[in-house]
C-alpha positions as CSV (number, residue, x, y, z in Angstrom):
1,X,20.0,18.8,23.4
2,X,18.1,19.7,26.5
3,X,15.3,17.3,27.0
4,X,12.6,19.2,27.1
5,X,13.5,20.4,23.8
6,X,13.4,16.6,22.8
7,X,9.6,15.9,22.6
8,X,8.9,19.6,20.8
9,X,11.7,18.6,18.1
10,X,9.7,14.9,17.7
11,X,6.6,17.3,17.5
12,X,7.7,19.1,14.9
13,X,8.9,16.3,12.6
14,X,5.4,14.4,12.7
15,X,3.7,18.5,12.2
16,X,6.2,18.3,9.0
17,X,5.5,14.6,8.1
18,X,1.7,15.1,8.4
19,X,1.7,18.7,6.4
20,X,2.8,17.1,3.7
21,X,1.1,14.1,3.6
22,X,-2.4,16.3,3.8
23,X,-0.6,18.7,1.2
24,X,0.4,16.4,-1.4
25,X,-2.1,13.8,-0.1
26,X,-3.7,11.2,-3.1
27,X,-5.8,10.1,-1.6
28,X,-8.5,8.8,-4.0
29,X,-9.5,5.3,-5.4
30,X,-7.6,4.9,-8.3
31,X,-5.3,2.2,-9.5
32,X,-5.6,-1.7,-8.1
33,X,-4.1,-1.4,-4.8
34,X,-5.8,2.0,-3.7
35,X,-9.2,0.9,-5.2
36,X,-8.8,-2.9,-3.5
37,X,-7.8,-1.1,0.0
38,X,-10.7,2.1,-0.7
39,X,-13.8,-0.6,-1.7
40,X,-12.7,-2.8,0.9
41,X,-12.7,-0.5,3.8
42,X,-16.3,0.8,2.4
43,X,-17.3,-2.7,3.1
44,X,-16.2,-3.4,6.3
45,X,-17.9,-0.1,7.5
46,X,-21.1,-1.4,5.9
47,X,-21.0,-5.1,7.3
48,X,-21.6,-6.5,4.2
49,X,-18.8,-8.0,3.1
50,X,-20.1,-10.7,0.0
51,X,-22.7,-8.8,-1.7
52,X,-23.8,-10.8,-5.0
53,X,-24.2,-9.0,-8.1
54,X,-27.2,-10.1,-9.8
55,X,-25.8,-9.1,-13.1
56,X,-22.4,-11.3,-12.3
57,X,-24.7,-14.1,-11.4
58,X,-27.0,-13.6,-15.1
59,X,-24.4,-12.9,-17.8
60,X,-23.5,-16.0,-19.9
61,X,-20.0,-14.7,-21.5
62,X,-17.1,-16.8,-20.8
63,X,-15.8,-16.2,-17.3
64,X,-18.6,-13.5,-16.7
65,X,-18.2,-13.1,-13.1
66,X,-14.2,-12.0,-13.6
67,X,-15.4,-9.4,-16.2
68,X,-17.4,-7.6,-13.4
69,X,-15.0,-7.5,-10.6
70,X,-13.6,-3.7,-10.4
71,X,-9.5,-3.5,-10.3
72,X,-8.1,-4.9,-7.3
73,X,-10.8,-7.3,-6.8
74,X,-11.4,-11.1,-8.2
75,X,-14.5,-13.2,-7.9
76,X,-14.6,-14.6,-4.9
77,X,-14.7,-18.1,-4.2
78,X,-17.0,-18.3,-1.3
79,X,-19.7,-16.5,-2.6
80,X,-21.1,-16.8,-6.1
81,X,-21.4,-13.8,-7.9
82,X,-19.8,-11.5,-4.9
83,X,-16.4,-9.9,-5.4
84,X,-13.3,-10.6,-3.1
85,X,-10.5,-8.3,-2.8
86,X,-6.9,-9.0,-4.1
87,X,-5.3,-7.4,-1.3
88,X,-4.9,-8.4,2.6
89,X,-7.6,-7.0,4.5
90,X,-5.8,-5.2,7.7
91,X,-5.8,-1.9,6.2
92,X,-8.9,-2.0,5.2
93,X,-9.8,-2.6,8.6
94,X,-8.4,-0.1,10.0
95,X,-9.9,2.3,7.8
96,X,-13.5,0.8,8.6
97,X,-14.0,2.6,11.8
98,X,-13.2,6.0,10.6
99,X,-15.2,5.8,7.6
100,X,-18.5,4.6,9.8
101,X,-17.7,7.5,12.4
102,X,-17.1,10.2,10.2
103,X,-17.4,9.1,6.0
104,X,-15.2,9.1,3.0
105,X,-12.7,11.7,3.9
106,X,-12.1,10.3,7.9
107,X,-11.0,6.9,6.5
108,X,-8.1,8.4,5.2
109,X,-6.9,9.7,8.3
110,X,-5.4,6.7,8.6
111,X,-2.2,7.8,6.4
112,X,-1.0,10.4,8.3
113,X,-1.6,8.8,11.3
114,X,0.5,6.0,10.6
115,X,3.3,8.6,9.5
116,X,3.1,10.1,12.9
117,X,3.4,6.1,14.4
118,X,6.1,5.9,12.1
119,X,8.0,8.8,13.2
120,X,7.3,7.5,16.8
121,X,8.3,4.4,16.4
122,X,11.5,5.0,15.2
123,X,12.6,7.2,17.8
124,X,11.9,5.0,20.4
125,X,13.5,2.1,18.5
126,X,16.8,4.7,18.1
127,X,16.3,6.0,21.8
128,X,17.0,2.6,22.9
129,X,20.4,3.5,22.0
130,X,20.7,7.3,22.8
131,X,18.1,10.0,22.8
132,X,20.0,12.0,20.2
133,X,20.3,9.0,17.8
134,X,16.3,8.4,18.1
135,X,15.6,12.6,17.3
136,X,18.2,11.7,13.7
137,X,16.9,8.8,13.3
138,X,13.1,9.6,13.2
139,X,14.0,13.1,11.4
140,X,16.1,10.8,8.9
141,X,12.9,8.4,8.2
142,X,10.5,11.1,8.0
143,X,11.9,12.5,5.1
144,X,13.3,8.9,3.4
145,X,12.0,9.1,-0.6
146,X,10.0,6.1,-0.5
147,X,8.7,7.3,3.0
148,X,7.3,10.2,1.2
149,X,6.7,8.5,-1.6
150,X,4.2,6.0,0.3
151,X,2.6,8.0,2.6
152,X,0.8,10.2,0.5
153,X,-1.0,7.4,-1.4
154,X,-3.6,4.7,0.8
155,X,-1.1,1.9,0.3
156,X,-0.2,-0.5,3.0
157,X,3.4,-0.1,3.4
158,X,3.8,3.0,5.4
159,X,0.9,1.4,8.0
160,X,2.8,-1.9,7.9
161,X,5.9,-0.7,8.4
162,X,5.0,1.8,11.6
163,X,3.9,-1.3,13.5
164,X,6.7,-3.3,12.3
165,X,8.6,-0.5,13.8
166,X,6.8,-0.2,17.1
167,X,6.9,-4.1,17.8
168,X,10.6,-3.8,17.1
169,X,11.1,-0.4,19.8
170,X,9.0,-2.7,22.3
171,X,11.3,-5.9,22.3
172,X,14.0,-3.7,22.2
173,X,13.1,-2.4,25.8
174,X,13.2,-3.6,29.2
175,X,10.0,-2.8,30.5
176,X,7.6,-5.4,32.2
177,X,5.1,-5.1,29.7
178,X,7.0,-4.2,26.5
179,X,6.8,-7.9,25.2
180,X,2.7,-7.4,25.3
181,X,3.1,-4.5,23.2
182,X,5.3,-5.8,21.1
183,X,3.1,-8.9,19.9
184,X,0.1,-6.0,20.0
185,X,2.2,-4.2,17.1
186,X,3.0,-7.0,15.3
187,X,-0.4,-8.8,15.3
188,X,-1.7,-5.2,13.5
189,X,1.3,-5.4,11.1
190,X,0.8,-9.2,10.4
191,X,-3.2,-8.3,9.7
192,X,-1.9,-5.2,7.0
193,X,1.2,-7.3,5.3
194,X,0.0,-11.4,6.4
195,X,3.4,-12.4,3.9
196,X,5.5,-10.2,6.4
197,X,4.8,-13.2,9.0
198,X,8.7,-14.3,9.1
199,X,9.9,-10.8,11.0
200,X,7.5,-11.4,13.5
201,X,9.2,-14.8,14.2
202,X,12.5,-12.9,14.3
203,X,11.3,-10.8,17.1
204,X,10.0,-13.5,19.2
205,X,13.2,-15.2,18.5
206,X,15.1,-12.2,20.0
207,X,13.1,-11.7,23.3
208,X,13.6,-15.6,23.8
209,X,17.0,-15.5,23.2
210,X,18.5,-12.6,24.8
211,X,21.1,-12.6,27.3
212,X,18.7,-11.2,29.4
213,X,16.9,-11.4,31.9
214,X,16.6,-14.7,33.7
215,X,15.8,-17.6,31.3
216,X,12.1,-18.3,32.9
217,X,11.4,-14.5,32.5
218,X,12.7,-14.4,28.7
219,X,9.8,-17.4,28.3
220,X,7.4,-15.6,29.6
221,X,7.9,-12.8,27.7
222,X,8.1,-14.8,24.0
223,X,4.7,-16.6,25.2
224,X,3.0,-13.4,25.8
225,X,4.2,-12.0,22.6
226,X,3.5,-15.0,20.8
227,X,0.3,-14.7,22.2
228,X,-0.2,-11.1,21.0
229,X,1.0,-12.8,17.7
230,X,-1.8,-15.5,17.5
231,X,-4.7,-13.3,17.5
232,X,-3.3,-11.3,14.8
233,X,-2.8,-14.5,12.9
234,X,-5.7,-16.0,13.6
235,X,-7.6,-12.9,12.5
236,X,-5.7,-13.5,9.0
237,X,-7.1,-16.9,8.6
238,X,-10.6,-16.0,9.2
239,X,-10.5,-13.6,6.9
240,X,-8.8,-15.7,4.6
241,X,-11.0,-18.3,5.5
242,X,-14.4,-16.2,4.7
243,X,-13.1,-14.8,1.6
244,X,-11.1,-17.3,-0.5
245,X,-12.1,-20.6,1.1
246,X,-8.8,-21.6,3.2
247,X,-7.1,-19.9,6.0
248,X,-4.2,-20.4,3.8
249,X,-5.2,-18.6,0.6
250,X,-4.9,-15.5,-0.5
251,X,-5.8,-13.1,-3.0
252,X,-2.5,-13.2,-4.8
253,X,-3.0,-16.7,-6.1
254,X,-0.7,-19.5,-5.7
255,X,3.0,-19.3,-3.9
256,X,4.4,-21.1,-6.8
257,X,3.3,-18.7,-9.2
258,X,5.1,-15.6,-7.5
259,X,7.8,-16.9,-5.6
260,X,10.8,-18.3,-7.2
261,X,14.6,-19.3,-6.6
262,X,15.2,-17.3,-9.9
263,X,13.6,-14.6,-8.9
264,X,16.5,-14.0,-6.3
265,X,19.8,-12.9,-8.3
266,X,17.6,-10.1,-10.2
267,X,16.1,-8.9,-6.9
268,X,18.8,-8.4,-4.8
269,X,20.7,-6.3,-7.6
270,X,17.4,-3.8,-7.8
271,X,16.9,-3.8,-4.3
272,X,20.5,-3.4,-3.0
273,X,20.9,-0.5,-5.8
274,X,17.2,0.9,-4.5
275,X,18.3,0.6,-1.0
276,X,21.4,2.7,-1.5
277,X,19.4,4.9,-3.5
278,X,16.9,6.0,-1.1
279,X,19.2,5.4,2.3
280,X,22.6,6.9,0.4
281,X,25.6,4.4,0.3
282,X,25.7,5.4,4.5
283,X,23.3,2.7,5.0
284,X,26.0,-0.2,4.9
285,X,27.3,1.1,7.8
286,X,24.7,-0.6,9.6
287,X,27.0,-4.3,9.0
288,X,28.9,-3.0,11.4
289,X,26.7,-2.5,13.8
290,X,27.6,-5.9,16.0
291,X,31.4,-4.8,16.4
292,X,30.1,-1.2,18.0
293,X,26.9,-1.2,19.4
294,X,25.3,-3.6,22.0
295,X,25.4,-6.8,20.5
296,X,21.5,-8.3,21.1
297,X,20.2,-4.8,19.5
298,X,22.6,-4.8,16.6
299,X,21.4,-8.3,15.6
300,X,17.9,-8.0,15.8
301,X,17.9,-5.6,13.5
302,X,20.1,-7.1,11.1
303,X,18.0,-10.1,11.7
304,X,15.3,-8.4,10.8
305,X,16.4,-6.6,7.9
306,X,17.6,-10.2,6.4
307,X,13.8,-11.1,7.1
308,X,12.3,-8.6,5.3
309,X,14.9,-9.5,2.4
310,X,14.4,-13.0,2.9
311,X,10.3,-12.6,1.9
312,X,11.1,-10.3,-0.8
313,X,13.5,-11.2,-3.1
314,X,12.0,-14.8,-4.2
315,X,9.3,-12.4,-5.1
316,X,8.3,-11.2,-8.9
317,X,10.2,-8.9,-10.6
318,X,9.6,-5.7,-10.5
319,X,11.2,-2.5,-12.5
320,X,10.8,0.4,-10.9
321,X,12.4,2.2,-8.1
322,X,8.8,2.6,-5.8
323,X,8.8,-1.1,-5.4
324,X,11.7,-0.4,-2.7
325,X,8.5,0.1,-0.8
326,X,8.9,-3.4,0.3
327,X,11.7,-2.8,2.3
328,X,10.0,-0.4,4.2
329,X,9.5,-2.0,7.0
330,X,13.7,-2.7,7.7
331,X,14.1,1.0,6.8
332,X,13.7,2.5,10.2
333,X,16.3,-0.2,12.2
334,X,18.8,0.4,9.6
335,X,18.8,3.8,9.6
336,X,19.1,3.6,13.6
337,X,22.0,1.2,13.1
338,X,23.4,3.5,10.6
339,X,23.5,7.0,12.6
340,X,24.5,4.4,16.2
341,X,27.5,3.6,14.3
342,X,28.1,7.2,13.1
343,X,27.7,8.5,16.4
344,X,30.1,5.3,18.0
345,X,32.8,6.5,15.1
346,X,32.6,9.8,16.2
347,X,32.9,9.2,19.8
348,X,36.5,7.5,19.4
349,X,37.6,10.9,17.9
350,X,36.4,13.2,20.2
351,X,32.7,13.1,22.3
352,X,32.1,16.8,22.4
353,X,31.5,16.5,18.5
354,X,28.5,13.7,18.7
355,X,25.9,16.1,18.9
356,X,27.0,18.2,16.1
357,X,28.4,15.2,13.4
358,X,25.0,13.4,13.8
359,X,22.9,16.7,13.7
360,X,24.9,17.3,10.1
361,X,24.3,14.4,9.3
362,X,20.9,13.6,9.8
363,X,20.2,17.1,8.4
364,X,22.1,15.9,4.8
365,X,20.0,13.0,4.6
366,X,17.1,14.5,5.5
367,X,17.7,16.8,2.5
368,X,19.1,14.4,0.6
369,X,15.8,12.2,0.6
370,X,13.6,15.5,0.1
371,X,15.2,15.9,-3.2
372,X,15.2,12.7,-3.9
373,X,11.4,12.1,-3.3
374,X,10.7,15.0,-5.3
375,X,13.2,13.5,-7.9
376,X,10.8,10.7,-8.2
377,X,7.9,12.5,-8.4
378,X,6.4,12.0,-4.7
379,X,4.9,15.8,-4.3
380,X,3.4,15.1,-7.9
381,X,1.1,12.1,-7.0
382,X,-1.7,14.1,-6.3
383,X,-2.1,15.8,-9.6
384,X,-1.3,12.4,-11.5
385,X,-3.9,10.4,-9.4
386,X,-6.6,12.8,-9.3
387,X,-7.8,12.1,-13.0
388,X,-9.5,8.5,-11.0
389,X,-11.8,11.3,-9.0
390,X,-12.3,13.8,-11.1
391,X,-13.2,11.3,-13.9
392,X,-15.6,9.2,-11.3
393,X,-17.5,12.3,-10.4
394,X,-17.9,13.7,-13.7
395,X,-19.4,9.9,-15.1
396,X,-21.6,10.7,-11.7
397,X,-23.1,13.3,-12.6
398,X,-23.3,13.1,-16.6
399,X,-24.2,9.7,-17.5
400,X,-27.2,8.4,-16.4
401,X,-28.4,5.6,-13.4
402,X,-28.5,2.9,-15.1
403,X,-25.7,3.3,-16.9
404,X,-23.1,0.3,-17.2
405,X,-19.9,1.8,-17.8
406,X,-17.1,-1.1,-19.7
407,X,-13.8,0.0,-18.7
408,X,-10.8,-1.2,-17.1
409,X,-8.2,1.2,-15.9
410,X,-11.4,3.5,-14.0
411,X,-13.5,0.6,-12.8
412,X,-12.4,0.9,-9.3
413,X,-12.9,4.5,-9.6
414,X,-16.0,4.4,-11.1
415,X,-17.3,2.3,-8.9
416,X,-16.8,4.4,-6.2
417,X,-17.1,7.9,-7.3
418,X,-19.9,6.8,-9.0
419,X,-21.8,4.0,-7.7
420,X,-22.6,2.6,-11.5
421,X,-22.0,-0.8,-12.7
422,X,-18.9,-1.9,-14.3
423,X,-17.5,-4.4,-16.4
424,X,-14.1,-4.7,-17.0
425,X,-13.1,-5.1,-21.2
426,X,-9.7,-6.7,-20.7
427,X,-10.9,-9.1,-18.5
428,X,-13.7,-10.6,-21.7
429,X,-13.7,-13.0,-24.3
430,X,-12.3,-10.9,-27.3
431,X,-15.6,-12.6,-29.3
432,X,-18.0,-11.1,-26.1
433,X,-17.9,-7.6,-26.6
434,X,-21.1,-7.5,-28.8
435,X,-22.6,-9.6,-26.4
436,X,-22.5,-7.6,-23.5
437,X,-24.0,-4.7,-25.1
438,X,-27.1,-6.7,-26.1
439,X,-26.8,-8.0,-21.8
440,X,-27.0,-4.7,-20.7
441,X,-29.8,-3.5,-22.8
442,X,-32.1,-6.2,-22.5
443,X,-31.9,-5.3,-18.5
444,X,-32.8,-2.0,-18.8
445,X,-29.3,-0.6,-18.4
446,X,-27.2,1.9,-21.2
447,X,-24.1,0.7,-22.1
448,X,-20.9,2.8,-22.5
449,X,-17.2,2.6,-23.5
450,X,-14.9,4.8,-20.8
451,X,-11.2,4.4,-21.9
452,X,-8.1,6.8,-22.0
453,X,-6.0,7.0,-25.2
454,X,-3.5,5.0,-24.0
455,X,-5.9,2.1,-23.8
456,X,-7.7,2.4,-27.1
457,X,-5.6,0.8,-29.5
458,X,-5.7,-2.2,-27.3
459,X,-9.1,-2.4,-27.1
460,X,-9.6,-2.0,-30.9
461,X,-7.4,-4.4,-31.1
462,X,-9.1,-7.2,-28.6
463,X,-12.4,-6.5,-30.2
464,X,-11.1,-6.7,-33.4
465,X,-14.6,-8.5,-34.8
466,X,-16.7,-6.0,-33.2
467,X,-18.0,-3.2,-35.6
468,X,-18.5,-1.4,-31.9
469,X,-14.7,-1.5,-31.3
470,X,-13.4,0.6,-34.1
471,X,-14.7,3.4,-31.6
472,X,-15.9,5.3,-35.2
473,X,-17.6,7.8,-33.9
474,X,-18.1,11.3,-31.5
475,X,-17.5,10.0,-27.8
476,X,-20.3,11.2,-25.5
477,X,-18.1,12.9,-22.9
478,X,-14.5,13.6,-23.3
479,X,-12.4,14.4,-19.9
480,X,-8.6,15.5,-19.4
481,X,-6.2,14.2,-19.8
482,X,-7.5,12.5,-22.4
483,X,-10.4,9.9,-20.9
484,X,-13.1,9.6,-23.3
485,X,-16.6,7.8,-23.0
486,X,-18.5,6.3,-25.8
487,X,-22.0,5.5,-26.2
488,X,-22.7,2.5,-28.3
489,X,-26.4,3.8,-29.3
490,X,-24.7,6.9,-30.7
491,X,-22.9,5.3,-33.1
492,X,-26.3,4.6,-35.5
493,X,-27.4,7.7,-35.4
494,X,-24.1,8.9,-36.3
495,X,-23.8,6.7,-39.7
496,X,-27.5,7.6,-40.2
497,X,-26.2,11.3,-40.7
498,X,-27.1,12.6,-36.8
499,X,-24.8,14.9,-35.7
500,X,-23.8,13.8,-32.4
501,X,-22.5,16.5,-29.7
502,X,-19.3,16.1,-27.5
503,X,-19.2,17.2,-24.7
504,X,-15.5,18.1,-22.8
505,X,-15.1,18.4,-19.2
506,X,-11.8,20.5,-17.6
């Protein structure tokens, strides 16, 4: 391929990559990891990380000040009656100036930004190798499932793993200053994914231990990246420090309580079958990398993919196929790996037919992880997620101020959609219900029930004592698919005879 023809093809897959991350984009505070990341970055725009809620710091129910932290948050042990988030704070971060410069919609610019680093990334990383393996490889990666999966949500893996990626194309390279930028892409990706510490090691490792150049010029250049390094993990341990009360704590609670030697034998059989799965069983030709590509880049990326393994599968257990999102970050290297060794087979055969075997198949794979991200539902996420928004902005503008809204699954969203007060049921005293009612009205505030149907039987169920939970009468609003909101008040008048009105919003 000509070369000028190089940089317009690279255009065109981040145009493609970005279209469809705006298209199918869902962007919205939803579930605990969007809401954690959302509320978070809202902070740091704001300045005002701890807030106190004066309600948190009045009610008197058992473990009150967990009941009114929204999902992806937990009290926070610094600050009495303040909420701290669950998740690492890098992204959030990195939302923060977009949200201050140009509000809720700029913040998530972030996403498609990242997609575009991503796609960057790993053509550089597959350039090191051959131009025409770093077009295939960042074409290949650009339409990988989980890729498309992740980028059109605000989750951390796609961010994580694009810096991963351009730390990794920056050691790789030869250039006087490529260890600086190295350690400046991995001090972001250690801020997004802190656990994802070990690969960062694995770098430094390689640029100290390469056969080249002189051995007083490789220590420079693993001091300045560790450098780079430190301020990213210092940053970490600030945070860490302000929000949970150690530089070593987090908001996933303690290592012994997620990580385990059991975990291991379960993990690699999901992930391996995940891996092959989104990568097709082409993938494992990257073990063979060492015997046919330049030896020091073959093993830093197997290196690091054994890294990003190494973190992951002591891990919890998970189910389904999205959580191959944590492999993310190795994706990119193998896949270079995989197409080097395609393009090395080829070679022995005949050179004349590089160009055309990798353009076939980089095409097939591109295709192949199209259909399978639609497979899993990537393109649908929008619709599926936007019941958090349109849910929020309905309780915004139909319940009143000083409502308190008792919820579980929306109390992120309706938080921020809404700016009411929340408390979340699941996380009360089953004998507390009743109780918080009687709270919120002798404060001035009107209760209300918001829960979908999936979640009612539960709650009649944890509230079993309460006359309130047997949810008995008309709700006050009811919203598709299937959310409904209850007013406690109502349901008086409604055993007095009062007719009491629904109202449904589409």
């Amino acid at each position: 391929m000509p070369r000028l023809l190089i940089p317009l093809a690279l255009a065109g897959i981040c145009a493609a990559l970005v279209a469809v991350t705006v298209s199918f984009g869902s962007f919205v505070a939803g579930g605990s990891d969007s809401s954690c990341y959302v509320l978070q970055a809202e902070r740091w725009a704001s300045g005002r990380l701890l807030v106190p809620d004066p309600l948190a710091l009045q009610a008197d129910w058992p473990d009150a000040e967990r009941s009114f932290a929204p999902a992806g948050h937990f009290p926070a042990p610094t600050a009495r009656g303040a909420v701290g988030p669950i998740c690492a704070s890098g992204l959030s971060m990195l939302m923060a100036p977009f949200r201050a410069a140009g509000g809720r919609t700029a913040m998530f610019l972030i996403f498609p930004l990242c997609g575009i680093l991503l796609v960057a990334g790993t053509y550089l990383l597959g350039a090191r190798l051959h131009a025409g393996i770093g077009l295939a490889s960042a074409l290949v990666i650009a339409s990988n499932p989980i890729v498309l999966y992740q980028a059109v949500q605000p989750m951390s893996d796609v961010p994580a793993a694009a810096f991963w990626t351009l730390a990794l194309a920056m050691a790789a390279g030869r250039q006087a200053r490529a260890p600086l930028f190295a350690g400046l892409g991995a001090a972001v990706a250690i801020l997004i994914r802190p656990n994802l510490l070990p690969l960062g090691v694995v770098i430094g490792l390689h640029l100290l231990l390469r056969p080249y150049p002189s051995p007083r010029e490789r220590l420079g250049h693993a001091v300045t990246y560790a450098a780079m390094c430190a301020v990213g993990c210092c940053t970490v341990a600030l945070v860490q420090w302000h929000f949970y009360g150690s530089p070593l704590s987090s908001g996933y609670g303690g290592v012994g309580n997620i990580f385990a030697l059991a975990h291991i034998a379960p993990n690699a059989s999901r992930y391996g079958s995940w891996l092959v799965q989104a990568q097709t069983p082409l993938v494992l030709l990257a073990l063979a990398a060492p015997f046919v590509l330049p030896r020091p880049f073959a093993l830093l990326g197997l290196a690091f993919a054994v890294a990003t393994a190494g973190v992951y599968l002591p891990y919890l257990v998970f189910e389904d196929w999205p959580y191959v999102r944590f492999f993310l970050p190795a994706m990119p290297i193998l896949t270079v790996l995989m197409l080097g060794v395609v393009t090395s087979a080829v070679g022995r055969i005949s050179a004349r037919r590089v160009p055309m075997a990798l353009a076939v198949v980089a095409v097939a794979l591109a295709l192949h992880g199209a259909w399978s991200a639609r497979a899993h539902q990537a393109f649908a996420l929008q619709q599926l997620e936007s019941v958090y928004a349109r849910t929020g902005g309905d309780v915004d503008r139909r319940l009143p101020r000083n409502a308190l809204v008792i919820t579980s699954r929306y109390s992120g969203s309706v938080r921020y959609y809404a700016a009411r007060e929340t408390v979340v049921w699941d996380a009360l005293d089953p004998s507390s219900l009743d109780r918080v009612v009687a709270f919120a009205r002798a404060r001035g505030l009107e209760p209300f029930f918001m829960l979908d149907s999936a979640e009612e039987e539960a709650f009649r169920s944890r509230f079993a004592a309460s006359d309130l939970a047997r949810l008995d009468w008309p709700p006050r609003l009811e919203m598709a698919p299937q959310v409904r909101v209850y007013q406690p008040a109502a349901r008086e008048r409604y055993l007095a005879g009062q007719t009491i009105a629904t109202e449904y919003v589409r």
